[in-house]
N, C-alpha and C positions, 0 to 999 in steps of 0.2 A: 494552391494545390491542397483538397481535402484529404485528409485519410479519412477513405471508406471503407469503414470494417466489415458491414454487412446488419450492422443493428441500429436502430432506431435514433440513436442519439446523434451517430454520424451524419445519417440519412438526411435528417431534420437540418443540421448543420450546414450540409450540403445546397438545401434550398434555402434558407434561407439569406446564403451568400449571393445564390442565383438572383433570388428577387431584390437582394442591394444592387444588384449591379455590376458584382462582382463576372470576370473571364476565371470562371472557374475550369479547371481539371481535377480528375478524382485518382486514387493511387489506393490499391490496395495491398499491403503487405502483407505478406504470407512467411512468417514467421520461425516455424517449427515442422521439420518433415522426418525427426527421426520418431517414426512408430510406427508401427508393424500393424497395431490394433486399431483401424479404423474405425471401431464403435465408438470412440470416444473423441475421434478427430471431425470436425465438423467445416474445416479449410475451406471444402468443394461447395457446401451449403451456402455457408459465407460470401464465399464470394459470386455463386450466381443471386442470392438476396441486394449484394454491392451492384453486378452488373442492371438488374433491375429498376433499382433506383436510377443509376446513371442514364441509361434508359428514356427513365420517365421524366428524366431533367433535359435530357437532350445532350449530356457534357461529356466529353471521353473518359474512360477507364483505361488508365495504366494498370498490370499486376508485375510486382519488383518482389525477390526473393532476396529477405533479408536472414536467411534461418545460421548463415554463417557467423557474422553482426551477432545474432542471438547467441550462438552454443559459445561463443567464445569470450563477448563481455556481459553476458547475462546466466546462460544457465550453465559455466561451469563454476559460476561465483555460489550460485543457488546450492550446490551439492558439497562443494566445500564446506560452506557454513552448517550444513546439516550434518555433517561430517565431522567437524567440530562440535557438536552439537548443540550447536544456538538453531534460533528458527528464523531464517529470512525472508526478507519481501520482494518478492523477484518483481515485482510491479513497478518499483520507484526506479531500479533499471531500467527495468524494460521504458520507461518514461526517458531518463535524461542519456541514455546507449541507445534505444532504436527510434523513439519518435519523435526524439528532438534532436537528434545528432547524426545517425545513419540516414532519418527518412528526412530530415531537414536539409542535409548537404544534399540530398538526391535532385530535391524539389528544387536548390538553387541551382545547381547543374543544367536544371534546365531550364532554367530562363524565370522560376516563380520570382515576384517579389516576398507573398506571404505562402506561410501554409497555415491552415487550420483541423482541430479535428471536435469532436465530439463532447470532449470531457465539460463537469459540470465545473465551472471556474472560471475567474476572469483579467483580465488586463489591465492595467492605470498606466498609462504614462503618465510622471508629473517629474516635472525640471529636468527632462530629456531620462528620465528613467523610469524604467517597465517594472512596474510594480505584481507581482500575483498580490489577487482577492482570492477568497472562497466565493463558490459558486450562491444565489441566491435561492436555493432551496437546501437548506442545510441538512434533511435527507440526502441527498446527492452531492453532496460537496465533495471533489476529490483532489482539492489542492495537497491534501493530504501526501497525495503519492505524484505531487508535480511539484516538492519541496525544495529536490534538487537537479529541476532542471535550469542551465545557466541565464541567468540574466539576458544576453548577447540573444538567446535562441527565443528566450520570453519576447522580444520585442520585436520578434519577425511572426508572430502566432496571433490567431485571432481565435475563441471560444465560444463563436457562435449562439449556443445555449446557454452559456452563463447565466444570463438575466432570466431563463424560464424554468419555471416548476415542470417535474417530470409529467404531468398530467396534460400540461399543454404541449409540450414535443408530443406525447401520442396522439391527440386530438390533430393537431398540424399534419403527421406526417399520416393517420388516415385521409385528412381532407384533400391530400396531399396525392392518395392513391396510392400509395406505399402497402407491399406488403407483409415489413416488417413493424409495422404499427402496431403491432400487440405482439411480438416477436420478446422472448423472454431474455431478460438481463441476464450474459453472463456474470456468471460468480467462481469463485476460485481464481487459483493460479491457473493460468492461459493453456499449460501446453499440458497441464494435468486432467482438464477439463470433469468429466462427473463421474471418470475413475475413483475406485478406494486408492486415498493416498500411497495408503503404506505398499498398497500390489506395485504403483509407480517406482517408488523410491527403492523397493526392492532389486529391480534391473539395474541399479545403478550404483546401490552400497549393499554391505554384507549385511546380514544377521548376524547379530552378537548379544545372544540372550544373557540378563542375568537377574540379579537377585532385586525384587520389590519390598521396601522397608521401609517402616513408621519412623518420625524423628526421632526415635528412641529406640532405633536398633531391631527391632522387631519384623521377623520377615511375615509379610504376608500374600506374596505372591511371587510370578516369575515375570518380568519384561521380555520382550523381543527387539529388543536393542533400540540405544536410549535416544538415538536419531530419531525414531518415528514418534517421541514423547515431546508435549512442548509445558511449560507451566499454566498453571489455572485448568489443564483438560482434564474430562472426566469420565465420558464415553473412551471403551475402547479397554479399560484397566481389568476387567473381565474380575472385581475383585469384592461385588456386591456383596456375594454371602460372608465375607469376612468382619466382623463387627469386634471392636476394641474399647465396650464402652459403652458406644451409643449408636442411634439406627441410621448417622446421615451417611451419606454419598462419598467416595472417597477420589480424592482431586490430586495431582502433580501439583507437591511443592518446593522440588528441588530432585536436579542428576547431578548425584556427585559422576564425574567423569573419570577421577584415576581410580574411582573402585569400580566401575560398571553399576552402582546401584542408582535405583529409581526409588526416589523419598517419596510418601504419600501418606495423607492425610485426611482426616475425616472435616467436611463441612466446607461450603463454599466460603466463608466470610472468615476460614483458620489464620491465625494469626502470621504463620509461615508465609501466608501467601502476598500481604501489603508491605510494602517501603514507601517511605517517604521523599527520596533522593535517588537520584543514578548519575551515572558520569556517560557520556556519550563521546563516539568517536568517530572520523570520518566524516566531517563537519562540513557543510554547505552553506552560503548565508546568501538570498539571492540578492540585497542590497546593501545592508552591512551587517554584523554581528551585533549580535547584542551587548550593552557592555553591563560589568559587572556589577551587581544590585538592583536591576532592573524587573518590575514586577509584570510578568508576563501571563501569555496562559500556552497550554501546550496540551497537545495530545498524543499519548504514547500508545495508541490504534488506531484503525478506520471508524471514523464515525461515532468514536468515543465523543462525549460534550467534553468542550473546552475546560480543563483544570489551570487552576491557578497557581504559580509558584514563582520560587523566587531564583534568580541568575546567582548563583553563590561564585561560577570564575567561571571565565571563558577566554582562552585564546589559540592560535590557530589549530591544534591538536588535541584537545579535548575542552569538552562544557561539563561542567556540574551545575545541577538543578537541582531546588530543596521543592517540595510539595506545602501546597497549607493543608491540604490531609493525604492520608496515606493511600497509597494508589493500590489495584489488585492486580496479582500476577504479570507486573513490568519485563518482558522478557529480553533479555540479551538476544541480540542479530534483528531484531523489528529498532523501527525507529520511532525517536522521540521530535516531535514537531513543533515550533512554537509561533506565534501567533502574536500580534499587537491590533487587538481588535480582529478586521475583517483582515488584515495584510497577513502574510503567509510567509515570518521571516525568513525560512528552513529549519535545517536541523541534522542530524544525526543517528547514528547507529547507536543502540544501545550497549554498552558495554557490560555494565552490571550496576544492578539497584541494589540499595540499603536502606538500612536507619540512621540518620545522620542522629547527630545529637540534641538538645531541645532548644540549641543557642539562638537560631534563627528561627523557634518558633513565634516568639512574639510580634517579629518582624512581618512574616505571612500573615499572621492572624489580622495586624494596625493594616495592611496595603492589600489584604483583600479583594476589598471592595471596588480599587479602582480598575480591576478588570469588569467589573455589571455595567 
């Protein structure tokens, strides 16, 4: 059983199960149905683009309403944290709560052996265990946000496109007759779609405006409260004309939260904004953890290149990680991910980043290199 989302990567997925061989069926989940503003929901497009395809493959379409699944272990965790005011990734949910756990037990209910879907990433079994790879176009690699889906569900999943450059899924799925072959990549949080964030997040938490100030105390602006702020952002601060010095750009480098104020600073590369370590929580390992002293590489975004650092402790309830350079704007509630080569340990929620001390920098600097 495929999920068919209604874009291009599913699509291709989809045939090319067909021409293995595969007794495919297709399943589209329809996700999210509290909103009122249909400009920005595009469910109904989606899924006559899904039916289409199926269609043109000849294979049934199921459509399964998982939006309950979502508000309950997906987006009432999203609003919490923003609430708290970290910034989360409702994606790595929405991965190991609806696409491998809701829509995976659906698929075996009914009789699936696999299911498959579209994402750029891939599968090893080796000594009876499902390994994730990163996908082989490292533009599109989304192991990223398939870091912590369980082992158990890894070995019932097949990733179709893993092995192809995006350029060939479009060329496949026009030859293919498809016409979402040039169909544009969603982007963003799913149920946000190409809404202004902050009008979303409004319907759902207060405004609680307060004071915008330099590391040094100095106000130079007012916030609209510090949930819609995340670190490293720069658009949005509405605080151009104010200069303290010098003419750059002025960037979030810290929300204190028991005082309401928003810290900012001038210059992308401000020293406020790098640490070299963070501690990580809520911990996933999809084959075993890593143990300590281990020279890994890790990515604390999507799509960020792989950084290299070192395992300072790990055991079941938090990791510490030391950087061999100092990373920009590591944000508490995003996760940190790490990596042995192309394998896709897992990882973690970030807690909070620092400067550790310079004891282990020798250490990163000598073990480098065995991540190249």
């Amino acid at each position: 059983m495929v999920g068919l989302s209604g874009g291009v990567d599913s699509a291709v997925a989809a045939l090319l199960l067909v021409e293995q061989g595969y007794d495919v069926h297709a399943l589209f989940m329809d996700n999210w149905e509290d909103d009122e503003d249909e400009t920005y929901c595009n469910a109904a497009e989606d899924f006559q683009d899904a039916r289409q395809v199926a269609e043109r493959l000849g294979i049934p379409l199921t459509k399964v309403n998982f939006a309950r699944e979502y508000r309950e272990r997906v987006f009432s965790y999203f609003i919490r944290e923003y609430e708290a005011g970290r910034t989360p990734n409702p994606d790595v949910l929405c991965n190991s709560e609806i696409k491998f756990k809701a829509f995976l037990d659906y698929a075996l209910r009914l009789g699936a052996r696999k299911i498959a879907t579209g994402h750029y990433a891939r599968v090893r079994q080796v000594n009876g265990r499902a390994q994730l790879l990163k996908g082989l176009d490292a533009g599109k690699d989304q192991s990223y946000f398939l870091h912590a889906v369980p082992e158990t569900a890894l070995a019932k999943t097949l990733f179709p496109i893993g092995e192809l450059e995006k350029s060939v899924v479009r060329a496949r799925a026009e030859d293919a007759g498809f016409a979402v072959f040039d169909k544009k990549d969603s982007t963003g949080i799913c149920f946000i779609g190409e809404r202004p964030f902050r009008d979303f997040l409004q319907k759902y938490l207060p405004v609680r405006s307060g004071e915008m100030v330099t590391p040094e105390g100095d106000i130079v602006g007012e916030h609209q409260g510090l949930t819609y702020y995340t670190l490293g952002q720069r658009k949005g601060l509405h605080i151009g004309g104010v200069k303290a010095g010098e003419e750059s750009p002025w960037y979030v480098v810290d929300k204190r939260m028991d005082r309401n104020e928003l810290v900012v600073a001038q210059g992308h590369d401000h020293p406020l904004l790098f640490r070299d370590a963070l501690d990580a929580v809520a911990l996933h390992w999809i084959n075993e953890a890593p143990v300590e002293g281990a020279v890994v590489a890790a990515k604390t975004r999507y799509r960020q290149s792989d950084q290299a650092c070192h395992v300072v402790s790990c055991d079941e309830h938090r990791l510490r990680v030391r950087f061999a350079q100092p990373q920009r704007a590591m944000t508490p509630g995003q996760y940190v991910v790490l990596y042995d080569a192309d394998i896709c340990m897992g990882g973690g929620i970030i807690e909070t980043a620092f400067n550790a001390t310079s004891q282990s920098s020798e250490i990163l600097s000598s073990n480098a290199d065995a991540l190249r």
